[in-house]
N, C-alpha and C positions, 0 to 999 in steps of 0.2 A: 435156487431159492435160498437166501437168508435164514439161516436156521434162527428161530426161537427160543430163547434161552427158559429156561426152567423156573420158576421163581413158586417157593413155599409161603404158604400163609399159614399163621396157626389160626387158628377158632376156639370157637364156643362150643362148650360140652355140656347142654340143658336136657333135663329132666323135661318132660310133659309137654313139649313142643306140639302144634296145633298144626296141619295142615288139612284141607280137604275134609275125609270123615277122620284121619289119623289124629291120635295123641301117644306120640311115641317117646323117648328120649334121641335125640337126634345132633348131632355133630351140625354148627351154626356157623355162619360168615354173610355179616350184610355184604349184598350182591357188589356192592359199589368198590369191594377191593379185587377180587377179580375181574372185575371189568376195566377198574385203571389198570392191573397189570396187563390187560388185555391191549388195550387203548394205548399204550408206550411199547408193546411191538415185544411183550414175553409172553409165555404160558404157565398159565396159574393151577398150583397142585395144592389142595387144602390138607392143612398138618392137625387133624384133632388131639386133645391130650391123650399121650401114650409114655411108657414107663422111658424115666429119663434116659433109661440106661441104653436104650433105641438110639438115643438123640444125634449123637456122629455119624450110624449110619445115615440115617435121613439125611443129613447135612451131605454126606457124601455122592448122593444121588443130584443134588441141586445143585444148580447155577448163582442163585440168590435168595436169600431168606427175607420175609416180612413176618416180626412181629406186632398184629393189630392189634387195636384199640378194644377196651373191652372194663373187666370192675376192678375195683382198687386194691395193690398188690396187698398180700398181708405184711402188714410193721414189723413183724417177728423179723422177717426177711432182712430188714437193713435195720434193727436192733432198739427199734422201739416199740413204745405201750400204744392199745389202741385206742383212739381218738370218738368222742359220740360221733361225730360226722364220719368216719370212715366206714365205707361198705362193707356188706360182708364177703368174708374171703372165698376164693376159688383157688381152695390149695396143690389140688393135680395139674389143673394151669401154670401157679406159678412155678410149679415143679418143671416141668414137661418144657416151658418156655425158656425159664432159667436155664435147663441142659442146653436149649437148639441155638441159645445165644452162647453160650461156653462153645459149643463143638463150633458155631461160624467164625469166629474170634480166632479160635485153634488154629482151623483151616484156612484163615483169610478169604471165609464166601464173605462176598459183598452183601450187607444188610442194613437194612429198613427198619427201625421200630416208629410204630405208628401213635401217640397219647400213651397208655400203656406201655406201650411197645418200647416207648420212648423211656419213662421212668422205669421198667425194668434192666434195659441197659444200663440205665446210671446204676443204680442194685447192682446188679452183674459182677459191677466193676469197683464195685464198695461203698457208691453214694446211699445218699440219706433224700427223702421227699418229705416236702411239707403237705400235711395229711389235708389240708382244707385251705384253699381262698378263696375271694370273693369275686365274681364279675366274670369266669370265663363260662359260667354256664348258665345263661341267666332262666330261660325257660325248661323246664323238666320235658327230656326226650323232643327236643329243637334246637338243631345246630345257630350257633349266631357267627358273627364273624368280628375280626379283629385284624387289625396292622401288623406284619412283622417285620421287623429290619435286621438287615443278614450284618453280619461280622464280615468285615473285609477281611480277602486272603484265607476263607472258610473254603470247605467245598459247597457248602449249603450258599453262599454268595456266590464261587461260580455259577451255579444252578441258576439263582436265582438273586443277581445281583442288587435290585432295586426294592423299597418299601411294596410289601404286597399284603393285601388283605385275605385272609385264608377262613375257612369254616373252623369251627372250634367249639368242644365240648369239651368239657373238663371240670374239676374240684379241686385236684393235687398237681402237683407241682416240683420240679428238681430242687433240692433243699442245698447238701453239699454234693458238689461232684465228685465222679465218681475216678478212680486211679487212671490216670492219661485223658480225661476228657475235657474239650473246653465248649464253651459256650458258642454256637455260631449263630445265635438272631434271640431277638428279647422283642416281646410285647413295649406296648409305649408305657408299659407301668414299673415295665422292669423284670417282669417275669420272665426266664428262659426257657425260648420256644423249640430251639435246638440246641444238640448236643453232636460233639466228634470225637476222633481221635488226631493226631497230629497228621500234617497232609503223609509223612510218611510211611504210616500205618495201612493196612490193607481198608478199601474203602467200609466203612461205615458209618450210618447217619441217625440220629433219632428227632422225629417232629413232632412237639406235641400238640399239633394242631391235624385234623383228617383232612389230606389231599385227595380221599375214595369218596367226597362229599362234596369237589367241586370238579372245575376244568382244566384246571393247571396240572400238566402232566408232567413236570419237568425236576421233581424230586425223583417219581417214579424213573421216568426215565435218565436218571444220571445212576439209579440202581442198578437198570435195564442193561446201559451201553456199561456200566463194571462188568456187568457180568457175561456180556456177549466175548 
């Protein structure tokens, strides 16, 4: 049998979460990223926030890290004021996820950042985001879809060579990049959808668009076979 690779997701840490007769504080991950890591052939372990100082070890147990999509990182973080349109922050998050992206980097685990997941990286690595634009989310809490075209010679073009339309929710956006990362697919307006490091660097990818919201497996899975 094919062993199955390991693959970390972070989540959400909500207060007053609703199930059933329950209203508890509960560790959150829509079902839809476990199940693409399931559906591209890994096993999915969810990483709630915990003290960064964890964060290697965790990292040392996996195969490959995802971080998902989720609320807007705080500005402090990449060195600016905050914006009326910026959410409000989830600072153990950004904590918690800034470490698991430092410890993957370190170790060369192959990773995933997902919308968030995405603009933290560039963060990570020293970039700046634009706190607000227009048109990627057009309905409140309803994915829409949009165009992206890969960069030749990316790994995000291996993947995924041709114009593809993908689900997308989003406000913010990669501003400056972030130390060694280049661009590998832009919206038709210009906006960059992905982010990398030089093909020589240990694989990792950031989308900001959610692949755990459609059928195309094929980001996932070029995670998946890194990290087999």
């Amino acid at each position: 049998m094919t062993r199955r690779p390991l693959i970390g997701v972070s989540t959400y840490l909500e207060s007053g979460a609703r199930w059933g007769i329950w209203e508890l504080d509960a560790a959150l991950l829509p079902a839809g990223y476990p199940r693409l890591v399931q559906r591209s052939g890994g096993l999915a372990a969810m990483l709630p926030p915990d003290a960064p100082a964890h964060a290697a070890a965790a990292v040392a147990r996996l195969d490959g890290l995802v971080i998902a999509g989720g609320p807007d990182v705080e500005p402090a973080r990449y060195g600016a004021e905050r914006q009326p349109r910026t959410g409000p922050p989830a600072l153990a998050r950004d904590a918690w996820e800034l470490a698991l992206i430092d410890a993957a980097l370190a170790a060369g685990l192959p990773l995933l950042g997902i919308c968030r997941g995405m603009q933290l990286l560039n963060v990570a690595l020293g970039g700046t985001l634009v706190q607000h634009i227009d048109g990627h989310a057009r309905v409140p809490g309803a994915f829409g879809r949009h165009p992206v075209r890969p960069v030749p010679g990316t790994r995000y073009a291996a993947a995924a060579p041709e114009k593809t339309s993908v689900p997308t929710y989003h406000h913010q956006a990669v501003d400056r990049l972030g130390d060694g990362l280049l661009p590998s697919a832009h919206a038709l307006d210009g906006t960059v959808e992905a982010i990398e490091p030089t093909l020589s660097a240990p694989w990792t990818l950031g989308v900001q668009w959610h692949p755990e919201m459609g059928d195309d497996l094929r980001v996932m899975r070029a995670l998946i076979n890194a990290a087999t």
